[in-house]
C-alpha distance (Angstrom), angle and dihedral (degrees) to the residues before:
residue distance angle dihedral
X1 . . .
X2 4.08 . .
X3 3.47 93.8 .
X4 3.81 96.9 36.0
X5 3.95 82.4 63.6
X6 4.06 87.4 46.1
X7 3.63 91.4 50.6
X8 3.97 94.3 45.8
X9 4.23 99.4 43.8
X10 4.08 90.1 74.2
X11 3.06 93.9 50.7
X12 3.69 102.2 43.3
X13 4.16 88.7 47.8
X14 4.03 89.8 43.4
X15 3.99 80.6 48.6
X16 4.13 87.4 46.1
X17 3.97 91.6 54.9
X18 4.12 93.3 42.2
X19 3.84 82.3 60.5
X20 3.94 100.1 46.5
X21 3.58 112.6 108.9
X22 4.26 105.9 -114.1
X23 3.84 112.6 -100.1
X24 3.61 100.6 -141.6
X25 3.67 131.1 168.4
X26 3.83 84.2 -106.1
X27 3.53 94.8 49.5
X28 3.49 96.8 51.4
X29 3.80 94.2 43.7
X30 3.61 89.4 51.9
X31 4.33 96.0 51.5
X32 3.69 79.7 55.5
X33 3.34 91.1 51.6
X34 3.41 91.2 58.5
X35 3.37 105.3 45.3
X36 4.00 80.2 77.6
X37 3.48 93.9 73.9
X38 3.99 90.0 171.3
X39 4.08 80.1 62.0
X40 3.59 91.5 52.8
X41 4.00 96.4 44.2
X42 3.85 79.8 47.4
X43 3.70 99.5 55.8
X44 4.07 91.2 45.8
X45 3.41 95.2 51.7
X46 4.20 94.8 46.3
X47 3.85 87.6 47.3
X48 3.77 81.1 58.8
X49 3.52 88.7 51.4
X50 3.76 97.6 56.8
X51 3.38 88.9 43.1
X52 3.91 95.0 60.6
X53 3.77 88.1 44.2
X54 4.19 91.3 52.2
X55 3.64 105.5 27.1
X56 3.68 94.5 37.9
X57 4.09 87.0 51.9
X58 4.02 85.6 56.0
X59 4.43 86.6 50.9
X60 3.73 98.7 46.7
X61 3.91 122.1 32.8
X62 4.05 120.1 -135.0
X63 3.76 87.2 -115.3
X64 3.69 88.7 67.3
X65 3.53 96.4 46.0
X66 3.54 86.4 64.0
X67 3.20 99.7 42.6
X68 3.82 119.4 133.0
X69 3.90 133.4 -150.0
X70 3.65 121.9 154.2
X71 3.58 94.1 -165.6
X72 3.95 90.6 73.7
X73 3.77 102.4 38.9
X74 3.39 127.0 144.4
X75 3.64 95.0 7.6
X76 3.88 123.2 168.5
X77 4.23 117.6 -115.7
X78 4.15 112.2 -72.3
X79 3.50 138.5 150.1
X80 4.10 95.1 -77.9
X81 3.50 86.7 43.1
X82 3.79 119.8 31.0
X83 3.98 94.3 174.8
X84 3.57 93.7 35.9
X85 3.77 129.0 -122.8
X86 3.66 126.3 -70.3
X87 3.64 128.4 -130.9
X88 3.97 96.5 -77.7
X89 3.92 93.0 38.4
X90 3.13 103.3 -93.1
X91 4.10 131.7 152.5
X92 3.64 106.4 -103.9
X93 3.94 93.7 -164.7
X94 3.55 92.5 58.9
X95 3.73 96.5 47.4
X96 3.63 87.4 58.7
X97 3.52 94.0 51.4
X98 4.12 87.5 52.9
X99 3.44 89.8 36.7
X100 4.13 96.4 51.2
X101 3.99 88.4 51.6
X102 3.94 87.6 61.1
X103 3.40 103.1 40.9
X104 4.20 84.4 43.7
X105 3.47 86.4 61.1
X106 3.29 115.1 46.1
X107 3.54 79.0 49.6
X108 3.42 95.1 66.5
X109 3.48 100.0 23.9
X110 3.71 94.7 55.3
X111 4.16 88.2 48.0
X112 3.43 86.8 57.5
X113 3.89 101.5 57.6
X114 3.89 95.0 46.0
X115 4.29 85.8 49.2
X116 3.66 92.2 50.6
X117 4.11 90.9 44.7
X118 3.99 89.9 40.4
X119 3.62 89.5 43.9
X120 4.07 96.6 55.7
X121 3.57 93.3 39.8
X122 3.91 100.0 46.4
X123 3.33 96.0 43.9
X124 4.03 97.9 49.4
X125 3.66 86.5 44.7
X126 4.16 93.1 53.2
X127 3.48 95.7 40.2
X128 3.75 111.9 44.8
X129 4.19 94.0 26.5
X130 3.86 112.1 171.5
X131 3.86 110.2 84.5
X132 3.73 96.4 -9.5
X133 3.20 85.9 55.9
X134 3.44 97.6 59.2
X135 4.41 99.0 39.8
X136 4.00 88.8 40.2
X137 4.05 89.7 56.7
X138 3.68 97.6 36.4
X139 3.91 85.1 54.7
X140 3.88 87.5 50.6
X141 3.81 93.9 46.3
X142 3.87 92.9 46.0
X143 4.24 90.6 45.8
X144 4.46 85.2 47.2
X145 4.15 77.7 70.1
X146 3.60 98.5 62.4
X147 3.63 115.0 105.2
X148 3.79 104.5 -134.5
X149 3.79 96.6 -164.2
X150 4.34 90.1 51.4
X151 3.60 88.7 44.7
X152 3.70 96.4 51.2
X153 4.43 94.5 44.0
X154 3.56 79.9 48.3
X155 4.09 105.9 57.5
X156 3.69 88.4 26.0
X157 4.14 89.4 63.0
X158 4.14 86.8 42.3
X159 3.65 102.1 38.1
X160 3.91 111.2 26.1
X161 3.50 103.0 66.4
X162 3.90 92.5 38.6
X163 4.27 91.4 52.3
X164 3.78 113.3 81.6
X165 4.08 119.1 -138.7
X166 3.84 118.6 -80.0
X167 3.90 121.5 -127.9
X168 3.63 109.2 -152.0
X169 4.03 134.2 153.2
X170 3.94 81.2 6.5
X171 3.96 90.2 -61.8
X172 3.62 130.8 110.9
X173 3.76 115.0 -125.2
X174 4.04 129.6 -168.1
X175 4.01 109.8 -113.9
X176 4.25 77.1 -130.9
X177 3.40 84.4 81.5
X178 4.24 100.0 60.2
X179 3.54 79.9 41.8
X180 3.86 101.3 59.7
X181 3.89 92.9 35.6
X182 3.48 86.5 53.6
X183 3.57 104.6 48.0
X184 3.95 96.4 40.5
X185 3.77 84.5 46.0
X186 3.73 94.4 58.3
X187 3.86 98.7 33.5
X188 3.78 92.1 54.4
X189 4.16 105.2 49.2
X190 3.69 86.1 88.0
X191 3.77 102.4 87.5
X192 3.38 94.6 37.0
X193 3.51 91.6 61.9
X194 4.08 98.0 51.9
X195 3.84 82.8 56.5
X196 4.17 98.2 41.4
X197 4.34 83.4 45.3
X198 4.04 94.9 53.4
X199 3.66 98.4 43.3
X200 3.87 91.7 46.6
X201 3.93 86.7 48.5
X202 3.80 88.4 50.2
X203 3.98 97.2 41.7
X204 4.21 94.1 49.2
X205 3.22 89.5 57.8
X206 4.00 98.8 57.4
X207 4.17 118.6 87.4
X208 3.46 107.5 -98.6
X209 3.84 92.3 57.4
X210 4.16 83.6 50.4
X211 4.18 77.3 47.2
X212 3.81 89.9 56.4
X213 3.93 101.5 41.2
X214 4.20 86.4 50.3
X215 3.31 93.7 57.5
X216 4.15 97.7 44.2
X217 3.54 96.3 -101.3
X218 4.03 100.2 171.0
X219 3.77 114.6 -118.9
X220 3.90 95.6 -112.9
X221 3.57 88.6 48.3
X222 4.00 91.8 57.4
X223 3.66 99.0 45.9
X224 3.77 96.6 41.4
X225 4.34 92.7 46.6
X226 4.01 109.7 19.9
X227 3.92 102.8 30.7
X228 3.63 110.0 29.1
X229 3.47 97.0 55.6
X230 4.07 95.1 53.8
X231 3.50 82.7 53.4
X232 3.78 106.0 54.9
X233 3.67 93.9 89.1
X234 4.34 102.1 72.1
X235 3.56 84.7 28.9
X236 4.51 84.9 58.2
X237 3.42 82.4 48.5
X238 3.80 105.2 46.1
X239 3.90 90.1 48.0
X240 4.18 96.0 48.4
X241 4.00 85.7 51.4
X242 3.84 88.8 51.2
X243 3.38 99.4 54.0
X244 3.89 88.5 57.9
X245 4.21 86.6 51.2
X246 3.69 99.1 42.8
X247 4.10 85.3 51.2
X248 3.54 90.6 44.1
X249 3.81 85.4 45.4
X250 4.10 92.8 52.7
X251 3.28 90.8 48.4
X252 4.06 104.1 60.3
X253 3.73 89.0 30.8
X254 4.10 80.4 56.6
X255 3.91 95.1 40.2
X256 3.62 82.3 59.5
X257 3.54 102.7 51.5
X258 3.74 96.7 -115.0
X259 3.89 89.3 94.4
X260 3.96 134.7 77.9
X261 3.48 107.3 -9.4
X262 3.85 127.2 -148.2
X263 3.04 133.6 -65.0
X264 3.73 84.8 48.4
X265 3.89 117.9 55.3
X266 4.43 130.9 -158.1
X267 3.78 126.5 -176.5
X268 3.84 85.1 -95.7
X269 3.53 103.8 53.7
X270 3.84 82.7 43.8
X271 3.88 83.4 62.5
X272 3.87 95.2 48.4
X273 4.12 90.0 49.6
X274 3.95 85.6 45.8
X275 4.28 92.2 56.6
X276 3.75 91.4 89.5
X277 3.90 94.3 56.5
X278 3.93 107.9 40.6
X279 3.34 99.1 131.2
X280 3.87 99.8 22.3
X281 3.55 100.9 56.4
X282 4.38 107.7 11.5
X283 3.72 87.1 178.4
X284 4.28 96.2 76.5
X285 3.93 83.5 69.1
X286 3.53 111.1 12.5
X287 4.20 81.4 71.8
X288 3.65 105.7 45.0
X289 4.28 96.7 30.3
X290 3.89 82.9 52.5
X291 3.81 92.6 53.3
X292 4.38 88.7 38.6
X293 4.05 80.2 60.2
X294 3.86 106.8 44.5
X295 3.72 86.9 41.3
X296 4.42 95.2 48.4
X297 3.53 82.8 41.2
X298 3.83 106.5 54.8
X299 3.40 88.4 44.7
X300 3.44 104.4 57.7
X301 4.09 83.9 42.4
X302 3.35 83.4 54.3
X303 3.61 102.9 53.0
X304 4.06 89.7 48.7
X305 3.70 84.0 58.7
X306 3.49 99.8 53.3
X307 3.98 96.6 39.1
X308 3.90 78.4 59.4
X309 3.15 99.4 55.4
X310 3.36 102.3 36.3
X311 3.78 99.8 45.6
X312 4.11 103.2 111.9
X313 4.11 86.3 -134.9
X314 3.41 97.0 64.1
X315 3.78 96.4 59.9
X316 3.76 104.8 93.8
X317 4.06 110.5 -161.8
């Protein structure tokens, strides 16, 4: 019977660890992840989000978004409309729909322009030092004094009047929009490149980038393979916090009238067009401030999450 029970414990405990879930660095990174349960929450609710901005594009065409009736302006939330009507009659739900895929996108679009800029110049500054160093950083310190808000009332008065529409994906989009993607893209780059710069001078430093320099690994090689890929984590972060500023960004730029232009419409120039009627009709920025806020705030929620998670000193071995 004693040995029947020595016999049978290996192969119960070998049967034990079979069972155990794996303990991966994914796994792990993901418990953390949700431990944040305000970064969970957050990531539901902006999946919603894109789903009302996609799905909701398949429902309602763009044709009825801009539809206009005078007849039914300015008319309160109902069952036809459930955001009400806007002063020319037309369907407020559906122009935040539209108006959510632009400001989406030069959300991301935007965030991916300053990356790619912060990316080059951080990591040639980290890597190489010396001189480069020096001119790279100088540039970055010089750029930090642009004011992004000047610069954009400035080239939107030169250049939006001047640009004609774009037709793309069989839709017609305002030449504002290049212009706001572009300038928040290259007025943002800056801090992303402090952050790229210090982790590259941290990570060229450790052995296995001595490892690949001894045995004539090319420069390219080593930044592209062995460094960039230690480094993806802040720069995750960085970029999910930018979309929330560059929307945030669009918005006031928008709310100002130096934003999206028509024919195109975002949630903020929905706000600007909705100034008129704050008290008279709530609904024209009740609606699309509402969405501006859950969509700002799950983001940023989002971001905490993730720099949680990802953040090398919160993995306990």
């Amino acid at each position: 019977m004693a040995q029947a029970q020595a016999v049978d414990l290996p192969v119960r405990t070998r049967a034990a660890q079979t069972e155990r879930p794996a303990t991966g660095l994914i796994q792990i990174r993901w418990r953390l992840f949700q431990r944040h349960r305000m970064a969970v929450l957050s990531a539901g609710l902006l999946c919603l989000i894109l789903a009302y901005v996609t799905v909701g594009a398949l429902v309602f065409t763009e044709d009825y978004a801009n539809r206009t009736d005078l007849s039914k302006g300015l008319q309160a939330p109902s069952w036809q409309h459930l955001f009400g009507t806007d002063r020319t009659g037309r369907d407020v739900l559906t122009r935040t729909i539209y108006g959510g895929q632009i400001s989406l996108v030069i959300g991301l679009a935007s965030v991916c322009i300053s990356i790619f800029i912060g990316l080059l110049i951080g990591a040639l500054s980290g890597f190489y030092g010396r001189w480069i160093d020096s001119v790279l950083m100088r540039f970055t310190e010089a750029a930090l004094n642009i004011p992004q808000l000047f610069l954009l009332i400035v080239l939107a008065k030169l250049l939006g009047s001047r640009l004609a529409p774009i037709a793309l994906f069989g839709r017609t989009f305002s030449s504002s929009m290049i212009i706001v993607i572009g300038i928040i893209g290259v007025t943002s780059w800056m801090y992303e490149a402090r952050l790229i710069r210090a982790n590259f001078l941290a990570l060229k430093e450790q052995e296995f980038v001595t490892a690949a320099r001894a045995v004539g690994v090319k420069d390219h090689r080593i930044i592209l393979r062995h460094i960039l890929p230690n480094t993806m984590a802040p720069i995750i972060v960085s970029a999910t916090l930018g979309v929330a500023n560059a929307i945030l960004t669009e918005a006031y730029a928008s709310f100002l009238g130096l934003g999206i232009q028509p024919p195109t419409a975002s949630w903020g120039s929905m706000l600007e067009s909705a100034v008129p009627y704050l008290q008279a009709a709530p609904w024209l920025w009740i609606f699309p401030g509402l969405l501006i806020l859950l969509t700002v705030m799950s983001i940023n929620f989002l971001g905490d999450g993730l720099r949680d998670a990802l953040d090398p000193r919160s993995i306990q071995q």
